[in-house]
C-alpha positions in Angstrom: 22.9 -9.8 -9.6 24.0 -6.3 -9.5 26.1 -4.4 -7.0 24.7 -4.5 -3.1 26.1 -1.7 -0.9 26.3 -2.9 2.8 25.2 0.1 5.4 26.4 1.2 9.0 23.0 -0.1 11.3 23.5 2.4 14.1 24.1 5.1 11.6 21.2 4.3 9.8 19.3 4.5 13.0 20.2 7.8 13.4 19.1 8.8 10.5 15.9 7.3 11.5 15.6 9.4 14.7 16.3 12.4 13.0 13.6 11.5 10.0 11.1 11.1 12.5 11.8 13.9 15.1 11.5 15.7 11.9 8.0 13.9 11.1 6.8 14.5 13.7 7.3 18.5 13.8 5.1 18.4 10.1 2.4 16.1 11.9 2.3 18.4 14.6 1.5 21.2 12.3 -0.8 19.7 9.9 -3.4 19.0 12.9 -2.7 22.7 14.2 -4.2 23.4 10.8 -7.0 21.0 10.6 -10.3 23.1 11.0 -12.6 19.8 11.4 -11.5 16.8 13.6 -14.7 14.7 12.6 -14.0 14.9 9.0 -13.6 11.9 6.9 -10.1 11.2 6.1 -7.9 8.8 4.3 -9.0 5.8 6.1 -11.9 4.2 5.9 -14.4 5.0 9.0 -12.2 7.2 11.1 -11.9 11.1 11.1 -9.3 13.3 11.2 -9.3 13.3 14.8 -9.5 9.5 14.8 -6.2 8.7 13.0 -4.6 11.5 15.4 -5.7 9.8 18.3 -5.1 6.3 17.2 -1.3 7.8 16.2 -1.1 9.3 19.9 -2.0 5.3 20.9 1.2 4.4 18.4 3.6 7.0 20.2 2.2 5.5 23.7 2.6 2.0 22.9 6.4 2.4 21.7 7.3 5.6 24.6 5.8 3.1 27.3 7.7 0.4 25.5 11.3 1.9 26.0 10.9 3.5 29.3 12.0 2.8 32.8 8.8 2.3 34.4 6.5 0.7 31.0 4.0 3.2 31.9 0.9 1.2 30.2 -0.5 -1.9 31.7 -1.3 -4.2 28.0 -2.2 -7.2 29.8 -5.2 -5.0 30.7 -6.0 -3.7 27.7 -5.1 -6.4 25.0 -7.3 -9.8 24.1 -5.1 -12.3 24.0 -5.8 -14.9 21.1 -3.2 -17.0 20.5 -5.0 -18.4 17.3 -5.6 -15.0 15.9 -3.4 -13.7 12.6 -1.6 -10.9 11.8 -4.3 -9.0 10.5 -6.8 -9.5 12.6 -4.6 -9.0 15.8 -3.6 -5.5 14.4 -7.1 -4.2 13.2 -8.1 -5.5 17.3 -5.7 -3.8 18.3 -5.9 -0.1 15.9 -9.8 -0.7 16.4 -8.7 -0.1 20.5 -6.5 2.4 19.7 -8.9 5.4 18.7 -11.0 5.0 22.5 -7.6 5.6 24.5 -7.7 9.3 23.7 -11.2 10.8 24.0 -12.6 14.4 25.7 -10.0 16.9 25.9 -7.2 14.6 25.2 -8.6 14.7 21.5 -8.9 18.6 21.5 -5.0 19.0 22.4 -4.1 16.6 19.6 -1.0 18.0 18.4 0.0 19.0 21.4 -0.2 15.3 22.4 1.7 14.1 19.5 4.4 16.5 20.1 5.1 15.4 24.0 4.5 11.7 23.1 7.1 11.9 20.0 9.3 13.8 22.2 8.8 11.0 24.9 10.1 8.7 22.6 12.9 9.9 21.2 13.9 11.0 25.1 14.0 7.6 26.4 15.4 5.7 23.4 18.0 7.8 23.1 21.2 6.4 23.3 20.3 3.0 23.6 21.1 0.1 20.7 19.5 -0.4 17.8 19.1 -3.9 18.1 18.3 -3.9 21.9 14.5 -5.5 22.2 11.4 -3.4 22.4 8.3 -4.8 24.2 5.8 -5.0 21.1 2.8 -7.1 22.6 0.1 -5.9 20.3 1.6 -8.2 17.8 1.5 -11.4 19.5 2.2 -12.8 23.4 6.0 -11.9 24.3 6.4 -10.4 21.1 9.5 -8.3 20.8 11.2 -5.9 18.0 14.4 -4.2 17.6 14.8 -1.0 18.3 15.6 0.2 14.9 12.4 -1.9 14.0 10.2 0.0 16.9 11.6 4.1 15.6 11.0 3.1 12.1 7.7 2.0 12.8 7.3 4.8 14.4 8.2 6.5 11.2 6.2 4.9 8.9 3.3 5.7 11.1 3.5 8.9 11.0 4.2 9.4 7.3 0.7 7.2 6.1 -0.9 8.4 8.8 0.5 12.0 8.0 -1.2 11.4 4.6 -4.8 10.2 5.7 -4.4 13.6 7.8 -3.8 15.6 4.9 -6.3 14.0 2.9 -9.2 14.7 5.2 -7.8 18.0 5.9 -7.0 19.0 2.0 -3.6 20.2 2.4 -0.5 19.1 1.5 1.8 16.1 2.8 5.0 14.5 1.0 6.5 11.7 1.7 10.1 11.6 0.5 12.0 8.9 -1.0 14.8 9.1 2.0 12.1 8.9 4.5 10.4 5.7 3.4 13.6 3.9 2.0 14.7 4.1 6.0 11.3 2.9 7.2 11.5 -0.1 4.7 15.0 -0.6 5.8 14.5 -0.2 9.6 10.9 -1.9 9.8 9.8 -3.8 6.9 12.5 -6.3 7.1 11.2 -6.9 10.7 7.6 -6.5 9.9 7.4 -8.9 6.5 8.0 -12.0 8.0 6.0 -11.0 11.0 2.9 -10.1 8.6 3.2 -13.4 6.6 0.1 -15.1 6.1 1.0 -18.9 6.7 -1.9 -20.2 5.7 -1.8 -18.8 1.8 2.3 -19.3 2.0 2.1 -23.4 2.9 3.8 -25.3 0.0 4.8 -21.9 -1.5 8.3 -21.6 -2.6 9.4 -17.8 -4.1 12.2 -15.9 -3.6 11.8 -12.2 -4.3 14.4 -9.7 -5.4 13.1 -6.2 -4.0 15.4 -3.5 -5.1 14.5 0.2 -3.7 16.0 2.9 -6.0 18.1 4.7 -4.0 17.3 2.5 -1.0 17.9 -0.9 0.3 17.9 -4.1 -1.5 16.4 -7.3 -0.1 16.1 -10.7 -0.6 12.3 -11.7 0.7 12.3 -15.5 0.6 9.4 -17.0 1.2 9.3 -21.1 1.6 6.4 -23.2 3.0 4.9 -20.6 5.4 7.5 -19.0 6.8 9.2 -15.9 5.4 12.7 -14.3 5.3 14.1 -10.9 4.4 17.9 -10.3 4.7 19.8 -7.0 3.5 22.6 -7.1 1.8 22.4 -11.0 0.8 24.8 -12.9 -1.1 24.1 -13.9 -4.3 21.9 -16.3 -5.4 18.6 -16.7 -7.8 15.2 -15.1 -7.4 12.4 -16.2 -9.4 11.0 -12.5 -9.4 12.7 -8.8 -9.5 10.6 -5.7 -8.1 11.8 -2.8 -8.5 10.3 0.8 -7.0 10.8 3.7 -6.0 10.5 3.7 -1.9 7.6 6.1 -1.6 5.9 4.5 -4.1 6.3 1.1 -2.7 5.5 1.9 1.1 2.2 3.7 -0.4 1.4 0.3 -2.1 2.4 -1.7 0.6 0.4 0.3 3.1 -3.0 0.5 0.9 -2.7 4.4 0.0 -1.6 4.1 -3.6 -2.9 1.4 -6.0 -0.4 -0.8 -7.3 -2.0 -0.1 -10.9 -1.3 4.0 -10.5 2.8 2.9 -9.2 3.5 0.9 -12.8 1.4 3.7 -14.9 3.9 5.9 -13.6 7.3 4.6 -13.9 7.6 4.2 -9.7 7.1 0.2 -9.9 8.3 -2.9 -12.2 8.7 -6.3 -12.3 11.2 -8.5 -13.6 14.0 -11.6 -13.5 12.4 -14.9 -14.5 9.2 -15.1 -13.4 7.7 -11.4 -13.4 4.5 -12.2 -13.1 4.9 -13.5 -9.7 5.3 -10.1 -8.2 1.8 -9.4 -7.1 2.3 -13.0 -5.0 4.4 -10.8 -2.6 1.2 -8.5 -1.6 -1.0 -11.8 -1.7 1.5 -13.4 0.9 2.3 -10.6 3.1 -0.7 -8.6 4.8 -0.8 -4.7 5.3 -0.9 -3.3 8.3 
């Protein structure tokens, strides 16, 4: 089953922090550099300036989230659909995102990012990491940890970092220690979240998802309702993945195809019944 190290949650939070204070600062600077706002970049339909205002929307949500006063009023702002899924509740929800930061908001883009980041980190500081965040744009009284809500946070600004570069043609990396603590600190929150329950009903897999490097989890997913626990005992999978962390938070998050990942040595599958792996990006939806 191979040899599972257990880890130190508040210290890996820390870590966290630190990886996305750090984030942040290269975010900050790539926009500085951007020449074009309204050019196309690495998502579909939106501009540079787009993803940097829908990311300044992201660093709202969660600073509002962990402050004293909540400082954004969502029942305003957010539809509530009860019926609606994962998927469709978050592309609601990033489709709202780009109009909250418009005229000369958008022109001081980095300078936004910066405070907001800054905002974030300020108020979270020294709280837990398990102590629950305010998350309604993923469902009515939806809460996540706060580990889950600064590696979210994380994970945002490392794809989004990317679409960034890509519109602007300059550089970005994102390293192996940064997106094995976003998969560590958010994923195993997000997954189960992100399950569609309609394609999982009557589906009975459990996954073996070992991160080089990284964390290992057990994703279990049995008649439309998943679980991921770190650092689980023993027991069989029917399917082994095994990636490198960047590799697999750029499949997961639609900026690398999973083809490119196994042509290069980042992704395989394994254990006795490899061919189920794709079933895991079938089952769970990207954000």
């Amino acid at each position: 089953m191979g040899v599972v190290t257990p880890y130190d949650p508040v210290a890996e939070h820390e870590r966290t922090r630190a990886a996305l204070e750090a984030a942040i600062g290269r975010l900050v600077e790539l926009l500085g550099g951007a020449d074009d706002l309204d050019a196309p970049s690495g998502v579909p339909a939106w501009s540079v300036g787009d993803v940097g205002a829908h990311l300044a929307a992201v660093y709202l949500a969660y600073g509002s989230a962990v402050s004293a006063d909540g400082g954004v009023d969502w029942d305003a702002l957010l539809t509530e659909d009860e019926d609606a899924g994962f998927g469709e509740r978050i592309a609601a929800v990033n489709a709202l995102s780009i109009g909250l930061v418009t005229g000369a908001e958008r022109k001081r883009l980095g300078a936004l990012l910066a405070e907001r980041g800054a905002a974030f980190l300020r108020h979270s500081e020294g709280l837990a990491h398990d102590l629950p965040v305010p998350a309604p744009w993923y469902g009515p009284g939806r809460t996540v940890p706060l580990a889950a809500a600064t590696g979210l946070m994380l994970s945002e600004t490392l794809v989004h970092g990317l679409d960034v570069a890509r519109g602007a043609g300059r550089p970005w990396t994102v390293g192996a220690a940064e997106a094995s603590l976003v998969i560590g600190q958010a994923m195993v929150t997000m997954m189960p979240l992100a399950l569609d329950a309609g394609k999982a009903k009557g589906v009975r897999i459990a996954f073996d998802l070992v991160l080089k490097g990284g964390p290992r989890l057990a994703v279990v997913v049995e008649d439309g309702a998943a679980t991921v626990t770190r650092d689980a005992p023993p027991r069989p999978y029917d399917c082994r993945i095994t990636a490198a962390p960047a590799a697999f938070l750029l499949v997961s998050f639609g900026r690398m195809p999973v083809w490119k990942a196994i042509a290069r040595g980042r992704m395989r599958a394994g254990g006795r019944r490899p061919w189920l792996a794709t079933r895991l990006s079938e089952l769970i939806a990207a954000p």
